[in-house]
C-alpha positions in Angstrom: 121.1 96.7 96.3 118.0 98.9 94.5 120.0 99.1 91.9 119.9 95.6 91.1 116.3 95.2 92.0 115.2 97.9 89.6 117.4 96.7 86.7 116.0 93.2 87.2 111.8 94.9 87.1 113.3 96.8 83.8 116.5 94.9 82.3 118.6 97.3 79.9 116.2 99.9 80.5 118.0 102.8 82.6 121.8 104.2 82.4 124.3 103.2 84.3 124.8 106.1 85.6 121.1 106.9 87.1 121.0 102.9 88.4 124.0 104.6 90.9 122.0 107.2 91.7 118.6 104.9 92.6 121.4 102.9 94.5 122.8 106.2 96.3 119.1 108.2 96.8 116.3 105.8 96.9 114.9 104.2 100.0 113.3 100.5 99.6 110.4 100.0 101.1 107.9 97.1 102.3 104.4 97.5 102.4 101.8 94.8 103.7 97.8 94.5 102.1 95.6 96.8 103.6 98.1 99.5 103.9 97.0 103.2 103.7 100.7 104.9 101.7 99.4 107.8 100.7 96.4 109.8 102.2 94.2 112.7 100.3 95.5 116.5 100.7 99.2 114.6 102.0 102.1 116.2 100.7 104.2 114.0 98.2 107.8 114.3 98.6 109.0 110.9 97.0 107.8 109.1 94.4 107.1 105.1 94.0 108.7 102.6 91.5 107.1 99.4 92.6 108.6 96.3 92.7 106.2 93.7 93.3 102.9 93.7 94.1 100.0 96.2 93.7 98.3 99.1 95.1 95.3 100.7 94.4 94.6 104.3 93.6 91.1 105.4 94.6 89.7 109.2 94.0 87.1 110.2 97.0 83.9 112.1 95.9 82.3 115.2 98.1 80.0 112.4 99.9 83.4 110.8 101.4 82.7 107.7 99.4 85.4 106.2 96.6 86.3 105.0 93.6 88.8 102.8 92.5 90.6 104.9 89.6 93.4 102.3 88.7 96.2 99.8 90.5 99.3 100.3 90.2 101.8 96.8 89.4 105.2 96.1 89.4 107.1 98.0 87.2 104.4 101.3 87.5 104.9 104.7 89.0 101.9 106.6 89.3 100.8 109.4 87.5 99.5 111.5 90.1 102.2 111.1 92.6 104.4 112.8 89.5 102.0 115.8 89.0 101.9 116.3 93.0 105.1 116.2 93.4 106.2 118.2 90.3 103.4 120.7 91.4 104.4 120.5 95.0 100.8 120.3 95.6 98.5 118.1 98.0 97.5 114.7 97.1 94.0 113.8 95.3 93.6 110.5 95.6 94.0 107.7 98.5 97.2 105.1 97.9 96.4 101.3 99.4 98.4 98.6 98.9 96.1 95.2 97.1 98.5 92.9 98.2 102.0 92.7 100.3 104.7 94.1 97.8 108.2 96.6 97.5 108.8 100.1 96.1 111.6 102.0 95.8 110.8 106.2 96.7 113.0 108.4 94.9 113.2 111.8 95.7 111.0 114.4 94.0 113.8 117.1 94.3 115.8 114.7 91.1 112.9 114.5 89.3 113.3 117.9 87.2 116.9 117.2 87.0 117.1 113.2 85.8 114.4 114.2 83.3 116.7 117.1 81.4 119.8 114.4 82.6 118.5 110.8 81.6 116.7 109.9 78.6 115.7 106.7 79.8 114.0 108.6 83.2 112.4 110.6 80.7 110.9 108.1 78.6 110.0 105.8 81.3 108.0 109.3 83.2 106.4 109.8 79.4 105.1 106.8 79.2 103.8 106.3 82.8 101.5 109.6 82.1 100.9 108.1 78.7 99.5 104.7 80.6 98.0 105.8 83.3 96.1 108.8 81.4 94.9 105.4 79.4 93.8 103.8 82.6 91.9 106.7 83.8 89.8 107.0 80.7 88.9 103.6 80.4 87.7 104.0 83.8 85.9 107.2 82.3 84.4 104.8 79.5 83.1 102.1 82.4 81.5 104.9 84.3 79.6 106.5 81.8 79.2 103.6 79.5 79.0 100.8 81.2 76.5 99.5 83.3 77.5 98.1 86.6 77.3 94.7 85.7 79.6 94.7 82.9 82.0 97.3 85.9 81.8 94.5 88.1 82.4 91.7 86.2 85.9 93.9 84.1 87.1 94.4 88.3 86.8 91.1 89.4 88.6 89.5 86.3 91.5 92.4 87.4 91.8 91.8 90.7 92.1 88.1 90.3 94.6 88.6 87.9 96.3 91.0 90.3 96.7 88.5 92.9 97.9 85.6 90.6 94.9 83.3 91.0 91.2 83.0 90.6 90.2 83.8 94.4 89.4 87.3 95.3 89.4 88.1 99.1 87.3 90.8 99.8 83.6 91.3 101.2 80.6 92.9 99.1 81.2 95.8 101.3 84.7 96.3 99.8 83.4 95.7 96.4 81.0 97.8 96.8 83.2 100.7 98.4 86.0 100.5 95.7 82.9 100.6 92.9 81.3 103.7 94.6 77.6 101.7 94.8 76.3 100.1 97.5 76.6 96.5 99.2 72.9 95.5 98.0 74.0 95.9 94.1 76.9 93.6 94.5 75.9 91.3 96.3 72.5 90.8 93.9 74.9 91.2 90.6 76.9 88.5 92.3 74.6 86.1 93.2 73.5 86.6 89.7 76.7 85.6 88.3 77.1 82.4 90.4 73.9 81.2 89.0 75.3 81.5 85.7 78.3 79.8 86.5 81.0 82.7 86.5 82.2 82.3 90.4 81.6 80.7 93.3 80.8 82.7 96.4 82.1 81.6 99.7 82.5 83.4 103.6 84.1 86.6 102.7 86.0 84.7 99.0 84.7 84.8 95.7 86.2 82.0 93.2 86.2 82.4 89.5 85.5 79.7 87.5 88.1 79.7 85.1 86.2 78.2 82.2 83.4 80.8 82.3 86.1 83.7 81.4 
């Protein structure tokens, strides 16, 4: 039941009471690695609680190219999904799932009422916004403060951790595409790091060396 699964991702965290009403409204969803879930100018009309895994929220800039804003982990909602949805206005940013995970989508229509209804909805919305607004000026901070080495090195230590490892699957291309610079950069910033013994580069794998972090 979602019920169950969303008590279990936040124990003694919601009402009685609104669990019955995930149980009665949401819909449970699977969604595999590489999967577009929302697009840019989409209309949102449910809103993601995930359960495991992790997607990545990436804002597009006037050039069609992206940037990686933020991922989203078990437990998270996302911020702008909220303010769409609340707004009933189009999507501005690009929803891909990082790895092979489960959501529950509630519908937007509750939202205004759980958070006069529940406290616990609307301390748990609070402190998404509160988190995420966190997330995107940190990745504020990076881009106007941080060179791209220091960028690259902060991403790849995430998205290892993301995928409960050391081995990131992804090509310089992707890198490159999800840091809004081009292929050349990374791969010249990551040859430099294997020379100084923080990964390993492979065929399309990059391995961290654990004892270099």
């Amino acid at each position: 039941m979602i019920s169950e699964k969303i008590a279990q991702t936040y124990p003694n965290q919601f009402e009685e009471e609104l669990l019955a009403e995930f149980n009665e409204l949401g819909t449970l969803v699977e969604f595999k690695a590489g999967e577009q879930l929302i697009s840019i100018d989409q209309y949102i009309k449910t809103m993601p609680i995930i359960l495991k895994g992790a997607i990545k929220i990436m804002r597009e800039d006037l050039d069609g190219g992206e940037l990686l804003l933020y991922f989203l982990e078990r437990g998270d909602t996302c911020a702008m999904t909220m303010a769409c949805s609340l707004g009933e206005r189009q999507s501005k940013v690009r929803a891909v799932a990082e790895t092979d995970g489960e959501m529950v989508m509630i519908p937007i229509t509750k939202m205004d009422q759980w958070l006069v209804k529940y406290h616990s909805w609307r301390t748990y919305v609070f402190n998404s916004y509160n988190h995420r607004l966190d997330e995107m000026l940190l990745a504020l901070d990076n881009l106007a403060f941080s060179n791209m080495n220091d960028r690259l090195r902060k991403y790849l230590i995430e998205v290892a951790s993301i995928n409960n490892g050391h081995v990131i699957n992804k090509t310089h291309q992707e890198i490159a595409n999800e840091l809004n610079t081009s292929r050349v950069v990374i791969s010249r910033l990551l040859k430099a790091f294997e020379k100084e013994g923080f990964l390993e580069l492979n065929r399309n794998t990059i391995r961290i060396n654990v004892s270099a972090l």
